[in-house]
C-alpha positions as CSV (number, residue, x, y, z in Angstrom):
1,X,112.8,90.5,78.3
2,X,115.1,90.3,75.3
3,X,115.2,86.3,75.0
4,X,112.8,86.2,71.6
5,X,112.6,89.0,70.7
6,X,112.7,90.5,67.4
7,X,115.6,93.8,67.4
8,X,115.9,96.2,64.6
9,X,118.7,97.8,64.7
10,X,119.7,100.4,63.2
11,X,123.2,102.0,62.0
12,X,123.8,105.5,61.2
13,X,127.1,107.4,59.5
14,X,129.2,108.1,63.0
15,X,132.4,107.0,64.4
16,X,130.4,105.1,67.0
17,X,129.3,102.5,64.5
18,X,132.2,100.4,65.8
19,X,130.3,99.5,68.6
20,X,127.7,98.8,67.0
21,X,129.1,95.3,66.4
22,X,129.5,94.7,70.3
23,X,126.1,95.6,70.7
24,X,124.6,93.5,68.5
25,X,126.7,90.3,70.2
26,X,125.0,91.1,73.1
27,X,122.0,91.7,72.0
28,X,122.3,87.7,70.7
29,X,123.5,86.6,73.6
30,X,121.0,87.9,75.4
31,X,118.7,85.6,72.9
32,X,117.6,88.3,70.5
33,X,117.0,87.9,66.9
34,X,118.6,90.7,65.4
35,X,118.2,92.6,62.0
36,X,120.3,95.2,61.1
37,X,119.5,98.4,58.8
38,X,122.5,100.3,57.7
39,X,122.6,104.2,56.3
40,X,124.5,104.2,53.4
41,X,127.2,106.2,54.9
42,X,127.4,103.9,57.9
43,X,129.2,101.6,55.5
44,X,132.0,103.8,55.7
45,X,132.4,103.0,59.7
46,X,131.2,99.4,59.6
47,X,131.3,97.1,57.3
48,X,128.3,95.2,56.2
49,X,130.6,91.8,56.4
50,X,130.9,92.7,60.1
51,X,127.2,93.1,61.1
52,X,126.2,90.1,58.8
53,X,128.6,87.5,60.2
54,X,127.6,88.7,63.7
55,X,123.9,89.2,62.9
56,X,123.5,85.8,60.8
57,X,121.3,88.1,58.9
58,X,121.7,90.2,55.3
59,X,122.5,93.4,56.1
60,X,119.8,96.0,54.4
61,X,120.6,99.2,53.1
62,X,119.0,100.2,49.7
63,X,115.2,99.7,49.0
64,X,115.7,97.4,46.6
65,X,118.7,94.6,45.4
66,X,119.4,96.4,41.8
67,X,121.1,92.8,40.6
68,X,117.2,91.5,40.8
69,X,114.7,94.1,42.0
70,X,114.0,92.3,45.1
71,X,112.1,94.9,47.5
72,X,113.4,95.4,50.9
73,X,109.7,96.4,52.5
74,X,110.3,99.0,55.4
75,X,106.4,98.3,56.1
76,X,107.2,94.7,56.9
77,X,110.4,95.4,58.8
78,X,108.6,98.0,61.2
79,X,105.6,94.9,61.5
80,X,108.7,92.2,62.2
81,X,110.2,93.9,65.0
82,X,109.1,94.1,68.5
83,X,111.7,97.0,69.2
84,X,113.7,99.6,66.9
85,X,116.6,100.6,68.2
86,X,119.0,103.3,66.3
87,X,122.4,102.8,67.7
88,X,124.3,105.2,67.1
89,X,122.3,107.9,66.2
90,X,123.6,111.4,64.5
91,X,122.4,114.7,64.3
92,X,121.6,114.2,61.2
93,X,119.5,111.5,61.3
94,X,117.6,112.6,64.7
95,X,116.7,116.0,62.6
96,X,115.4,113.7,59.6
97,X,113.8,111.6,62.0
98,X,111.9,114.8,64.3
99,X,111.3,116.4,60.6
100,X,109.6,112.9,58.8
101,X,112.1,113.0,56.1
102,X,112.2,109.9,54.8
103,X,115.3,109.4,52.5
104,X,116.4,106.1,53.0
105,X,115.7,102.9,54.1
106,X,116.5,103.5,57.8
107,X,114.5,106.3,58.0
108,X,111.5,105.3,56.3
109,X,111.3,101.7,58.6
110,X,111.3,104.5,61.9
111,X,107.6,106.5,59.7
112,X,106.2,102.7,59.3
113,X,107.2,101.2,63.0
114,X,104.2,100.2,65.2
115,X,107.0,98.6,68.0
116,X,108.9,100.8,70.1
117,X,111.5,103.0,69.1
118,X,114.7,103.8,70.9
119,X,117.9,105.9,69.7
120,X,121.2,106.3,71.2
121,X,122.7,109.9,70.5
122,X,126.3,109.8,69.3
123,X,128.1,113.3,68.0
124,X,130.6,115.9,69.1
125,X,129.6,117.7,72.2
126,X,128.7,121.3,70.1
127,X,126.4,119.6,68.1
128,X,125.0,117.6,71.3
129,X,124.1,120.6,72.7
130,X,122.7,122.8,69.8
131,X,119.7,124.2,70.6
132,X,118.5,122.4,67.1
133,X,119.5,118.8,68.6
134,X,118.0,119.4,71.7
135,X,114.8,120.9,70.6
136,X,114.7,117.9,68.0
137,X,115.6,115.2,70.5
138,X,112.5,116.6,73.0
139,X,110.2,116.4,69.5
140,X,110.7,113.0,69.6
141,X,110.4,112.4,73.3
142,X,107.0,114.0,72.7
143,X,106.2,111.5,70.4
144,X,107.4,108.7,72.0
145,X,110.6,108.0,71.4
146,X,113.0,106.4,74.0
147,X,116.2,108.5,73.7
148,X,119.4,106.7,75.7
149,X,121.7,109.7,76.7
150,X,125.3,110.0,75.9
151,X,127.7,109.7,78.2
152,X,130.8,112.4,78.7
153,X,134.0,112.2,77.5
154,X,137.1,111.9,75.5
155,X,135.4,112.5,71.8
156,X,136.5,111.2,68.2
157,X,137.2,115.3,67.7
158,X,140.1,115.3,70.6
159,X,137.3,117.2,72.8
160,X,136.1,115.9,76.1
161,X,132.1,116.0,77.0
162,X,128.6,114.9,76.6
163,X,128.3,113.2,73.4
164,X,129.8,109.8,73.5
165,X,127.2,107.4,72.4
166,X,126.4,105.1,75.5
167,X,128.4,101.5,76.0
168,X,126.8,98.3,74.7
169,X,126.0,97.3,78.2
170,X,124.1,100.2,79.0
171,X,122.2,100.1,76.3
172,X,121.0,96.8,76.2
173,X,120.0,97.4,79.9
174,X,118.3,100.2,78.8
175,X,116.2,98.6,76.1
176,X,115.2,95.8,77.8
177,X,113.6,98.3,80.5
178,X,111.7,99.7,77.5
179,X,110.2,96.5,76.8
180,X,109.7,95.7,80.3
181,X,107.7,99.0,80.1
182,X,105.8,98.7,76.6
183,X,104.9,95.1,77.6
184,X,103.1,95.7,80.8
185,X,99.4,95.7,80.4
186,X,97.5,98.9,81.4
187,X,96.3,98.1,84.5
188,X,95.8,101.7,85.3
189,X,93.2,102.1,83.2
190,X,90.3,104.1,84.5
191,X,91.9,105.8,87.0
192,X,93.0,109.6,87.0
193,X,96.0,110.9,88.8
194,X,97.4,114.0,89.5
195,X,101.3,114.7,89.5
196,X,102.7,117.8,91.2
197,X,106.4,118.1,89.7
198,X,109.2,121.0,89.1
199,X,109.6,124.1,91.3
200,X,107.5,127.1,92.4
201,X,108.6,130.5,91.4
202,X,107.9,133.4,94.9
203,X,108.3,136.9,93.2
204,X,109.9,139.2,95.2
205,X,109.2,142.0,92.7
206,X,108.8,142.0,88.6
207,X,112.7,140.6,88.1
208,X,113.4,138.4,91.1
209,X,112.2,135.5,92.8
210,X,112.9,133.0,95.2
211,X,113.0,128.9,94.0
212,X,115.0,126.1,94.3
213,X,117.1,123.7,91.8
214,X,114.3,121.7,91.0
215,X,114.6,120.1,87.3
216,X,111.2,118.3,87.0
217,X,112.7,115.3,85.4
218,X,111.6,112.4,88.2
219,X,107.8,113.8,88.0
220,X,107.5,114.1,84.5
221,X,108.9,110.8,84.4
222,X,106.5,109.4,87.1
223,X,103.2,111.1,85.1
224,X,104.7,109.6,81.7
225,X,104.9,106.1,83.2
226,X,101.7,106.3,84.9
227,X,99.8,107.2,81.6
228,X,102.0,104.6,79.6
229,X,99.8,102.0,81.7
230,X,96.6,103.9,80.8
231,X,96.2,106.3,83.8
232,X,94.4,109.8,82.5
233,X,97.3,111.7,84.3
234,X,96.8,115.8,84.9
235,X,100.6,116.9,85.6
236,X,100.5,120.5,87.9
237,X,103.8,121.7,86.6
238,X,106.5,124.6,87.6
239,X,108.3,126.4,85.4
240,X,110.7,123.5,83.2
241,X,112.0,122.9,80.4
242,X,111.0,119.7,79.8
243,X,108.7,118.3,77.4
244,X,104.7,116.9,78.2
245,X,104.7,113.2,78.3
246,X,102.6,111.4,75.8
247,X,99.3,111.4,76.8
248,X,99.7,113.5,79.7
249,X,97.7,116.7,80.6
250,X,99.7,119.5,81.7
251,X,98.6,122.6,83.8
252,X,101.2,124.7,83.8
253,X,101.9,126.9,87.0
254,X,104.6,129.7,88.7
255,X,103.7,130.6,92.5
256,X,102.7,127.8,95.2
257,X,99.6,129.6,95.7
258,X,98.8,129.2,92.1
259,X,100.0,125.1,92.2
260,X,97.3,124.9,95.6
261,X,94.2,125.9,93.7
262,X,95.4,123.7,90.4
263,X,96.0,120.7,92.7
264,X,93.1,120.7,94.4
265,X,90.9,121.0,91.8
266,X,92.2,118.1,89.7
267,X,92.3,116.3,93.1
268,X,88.3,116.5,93.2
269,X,88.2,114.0,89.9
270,X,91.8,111.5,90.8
271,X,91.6,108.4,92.1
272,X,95.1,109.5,93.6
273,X,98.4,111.8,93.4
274,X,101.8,112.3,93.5
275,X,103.1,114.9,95.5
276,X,107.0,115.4,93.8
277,X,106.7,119.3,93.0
278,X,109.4,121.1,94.9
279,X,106.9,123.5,96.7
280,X,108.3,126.8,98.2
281,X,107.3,126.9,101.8
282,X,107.5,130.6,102.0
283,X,106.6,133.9,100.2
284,X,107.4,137.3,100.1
285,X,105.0,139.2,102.0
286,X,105.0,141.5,99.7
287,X,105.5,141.9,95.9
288,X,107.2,144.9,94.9
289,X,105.3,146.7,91.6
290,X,108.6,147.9,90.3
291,X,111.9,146.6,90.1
292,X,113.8,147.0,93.8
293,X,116.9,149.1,93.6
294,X,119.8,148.7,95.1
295,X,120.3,150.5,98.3
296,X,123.4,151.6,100.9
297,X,121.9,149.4,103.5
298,X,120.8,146.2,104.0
299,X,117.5,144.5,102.6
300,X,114.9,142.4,104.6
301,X,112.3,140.6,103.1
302,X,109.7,139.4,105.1
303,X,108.5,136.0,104.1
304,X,104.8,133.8,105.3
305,X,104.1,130.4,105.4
306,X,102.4,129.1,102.1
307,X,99.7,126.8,101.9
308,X,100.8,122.9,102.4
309,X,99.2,121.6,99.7
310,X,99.8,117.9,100.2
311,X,98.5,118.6,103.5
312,X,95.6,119.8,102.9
313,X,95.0,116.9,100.1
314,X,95.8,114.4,103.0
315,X,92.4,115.6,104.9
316,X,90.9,115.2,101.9
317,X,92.1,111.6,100.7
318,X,89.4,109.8,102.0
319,X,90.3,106.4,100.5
320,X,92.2,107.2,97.8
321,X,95.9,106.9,97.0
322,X,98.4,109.6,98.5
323,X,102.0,109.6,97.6
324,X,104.7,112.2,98.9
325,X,108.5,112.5,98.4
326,X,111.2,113.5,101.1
327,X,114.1,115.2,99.7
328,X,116.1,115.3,103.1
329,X,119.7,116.5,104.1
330,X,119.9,115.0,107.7
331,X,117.6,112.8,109.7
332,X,116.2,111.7,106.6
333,X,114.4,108.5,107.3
334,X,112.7,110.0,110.9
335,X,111.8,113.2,108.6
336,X,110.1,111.2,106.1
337,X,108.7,109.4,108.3
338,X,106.9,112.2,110.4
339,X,105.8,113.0,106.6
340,X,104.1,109.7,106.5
341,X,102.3,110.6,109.6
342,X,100.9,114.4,109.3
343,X,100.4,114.4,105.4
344,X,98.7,111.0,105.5
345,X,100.4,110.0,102.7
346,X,100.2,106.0,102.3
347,X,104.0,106.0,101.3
348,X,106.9,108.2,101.2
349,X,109.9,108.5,98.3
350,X,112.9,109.3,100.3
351,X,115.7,110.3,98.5
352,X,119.0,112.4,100.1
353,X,121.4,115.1,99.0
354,X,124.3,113.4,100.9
355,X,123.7,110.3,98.2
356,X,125.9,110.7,95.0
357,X,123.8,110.9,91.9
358,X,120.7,111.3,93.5
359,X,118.4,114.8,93.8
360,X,118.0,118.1,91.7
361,X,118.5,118.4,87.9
362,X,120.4,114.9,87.5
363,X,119.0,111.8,85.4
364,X,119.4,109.4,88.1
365,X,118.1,108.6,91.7
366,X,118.5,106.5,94.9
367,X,115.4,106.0,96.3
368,X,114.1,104.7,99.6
369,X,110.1,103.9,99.6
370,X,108.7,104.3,103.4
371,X,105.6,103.1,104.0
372,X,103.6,102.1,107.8
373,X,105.1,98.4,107.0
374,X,108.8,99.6,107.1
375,X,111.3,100.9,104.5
376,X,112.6,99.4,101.4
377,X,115.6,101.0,99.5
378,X,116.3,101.1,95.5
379,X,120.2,101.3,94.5
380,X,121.2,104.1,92.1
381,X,119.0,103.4,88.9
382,X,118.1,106.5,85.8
383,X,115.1,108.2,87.1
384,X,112.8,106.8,84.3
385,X,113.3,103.3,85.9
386,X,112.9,104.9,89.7
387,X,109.5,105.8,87.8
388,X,108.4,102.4,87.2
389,X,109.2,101.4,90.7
390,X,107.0,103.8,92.2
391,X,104.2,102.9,89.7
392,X,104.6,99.4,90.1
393,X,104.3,99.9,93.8
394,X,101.0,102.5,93.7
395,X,99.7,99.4,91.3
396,X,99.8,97.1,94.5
397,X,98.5,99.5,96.7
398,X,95.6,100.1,94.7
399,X,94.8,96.1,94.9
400,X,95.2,96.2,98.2
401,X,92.6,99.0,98.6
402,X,90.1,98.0,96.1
């Protein structure tokens, strides 16, 4: 995807920059035309020299050359590129960025780009994880920025965690997913789907519950790629953290009970669904009014079945599109398979505990897709790209039924 391709990339003030210059090889050799924006202190990590002899390009930095007034135009920049890429990316800048401050050159090309936007996050772990970086990094998530995680370890500070700005191979794997992505035409267009994602919340009285690990992350990616290629999506959420994709629709919900009635009744307007919500299969009897004290003896809690809500949309299906996932710890291909079977779904998303990197709470998956033709497995890959698997294979599916 990159051969062509017109990369702006841009360099921010941290001790990261240095890679920078391996990135933007690769980026060439990948048969990118690259131009590269600088922050004034970035200079101080990189020199312009560098990026220029590797770029074959100027270097910009100021608005304008003050030896003859010659205007570097942030508007034509943002038309130029087909991707903006911010590599690395500081706190600092992330905060301008989520805030519209536009104080430099760098910044101001990111207010006038139509292409799409990625950044690669590169600071000391505190700062990583301030609640002020986070909530700014999920502002621009909202909006549509691509953010490529950090990876963990040793630190320019002599600390060790998540903050490390990712390698030049990852990244450029990343971004040429993105344009993969922003490239595809929106062949979903017209249709509705509904997403179930996270994990039901049981109360057992006012303070406690029961639940499971669930993050959210692979359905919120899966409703965010399905409405990047112009599906209306309604996303039936548990409690998360995370943020609403762009240009999703998002009902939030605690108990199963509560995510039954929801789904259904977006299920009466979809042209399919998504089953990924961790759905509690049991429920306290009863709810305590008042907080359960602690007593000398033991406590039961008698539990009842909830309602199976994918179930009960497989009766109802008729000839739309029905997609379930299997999160299995043993048997797992004959236990998605009876899935497939009762639930009518027309495929199953398989995925294990016993495989390393994939289930609860992480940013990646291994995947197996299970369908009444056979089984077809994914190797590890981030969740986002799982997403587009999925998507690309409920894309067929629909052509086949249509």
């Amino acid at each position: 995807m990159l051969h062509g391709k017109h990369i702006l990339l841009g360099i921010t003030g941290s001790i990261a920059a240095y890679k920078a210059a391996t990135l933007c090889r690769l980026l060439i050799k990948e048969g990118a035309d690259v131009q590269v924006v600088m922050t004034p202190l970035a200079k101080q990590f990189i020199t312009p020299l560098t990026m220029a002899t590797l770029s074959k390009r100027p270097i910009l930095v100021e608005f304008f050359d003050p030896e003859n007034g010659a205007w570097n135009s942030h508007v034509s920049l943002g038309e130029w590129a087909d991707l903006y890429l911010i590599a690395p990316a500081t706190a600092n800048t992330l905060a301008k960025m989520a805030c519209g401050i536009a104080d430099n050159l760098l910044l101001t090309t990111y207010l006038s780009a139509r292409c799409p936007v990625a950044v690669a996050a590169a600071m000391d772990l505190d700062m990583y994880a301030h609640t002020a970086t986070q909530e700014n990094l999920d502002t621009l998530r909202r909006r549509g920025v691509e953010v490529i995680e950090p990876d963990e370890g040793e630190l320019a500070s002599g600390l060790s965690g998540k903050g490390r700005m990712a390698e030049p191979e990852a990244i450029v794997r990343a971004i040429d997913g993105i344009l993969a992505r922003s490239e595809k035409k929106k062949n979903l267009s017209g249709k509705h789907f509904l997403v179930t994602a996270g994990a039901t919340i049981e109360a057992i009285d006012p303070v406690r519950f029961i639940s499971n690990h669930s993050s959210g992350k692979m359905g919120y990616a899966l409703a965010g790629e399905l409405a990047a290629r112009g599906a209306e999506v309604t996303l039936v959420s548990g409690r998360t953290a995370l943020p609403t994709p762009a240009g999703v629709r998002r009902v939030d919900v605690l108990s199963a009970e509560e995510m039954y009635r929801a789904a259904l009744e977006a299920f009466d307007h979809a042209d399919g669904a998504v089953m990924c919500a961790a759905v509690a299969d049991y429920t306290p009897e009863e709810v305590a009014d008042c907080k359960i004290k602690k007593g000398d003896g033991e406590l039961t809690i008698r539990l009842r079945r909830t309602k199976d809500i994918a179930a009960e949309l497989g009766t109802r299906k008729g000839n739309r599109l029905l997609v379930g996932f299997a999160l299995e710890t043993h048997d797992e291909e004959a236990n998605a398979q009876s899935k497939l079977e009762k639930k009518h779904f027309d495929f199953v998303v398989l995925n294990s505990l016993r495989d390393a990197g994939a289930g609860f709470r992480g940013d990646t998956n291994k995947v197996t897709f299970i369908d009444h033709a056979g089984h077809e497995s994914l190797p590890l890959m981030p969740k986002s790209e799982v997403a587009a698997r999925i998507v690309d294979k409920i894309e067929s599916m629909i052509d086949k039924k249509s």
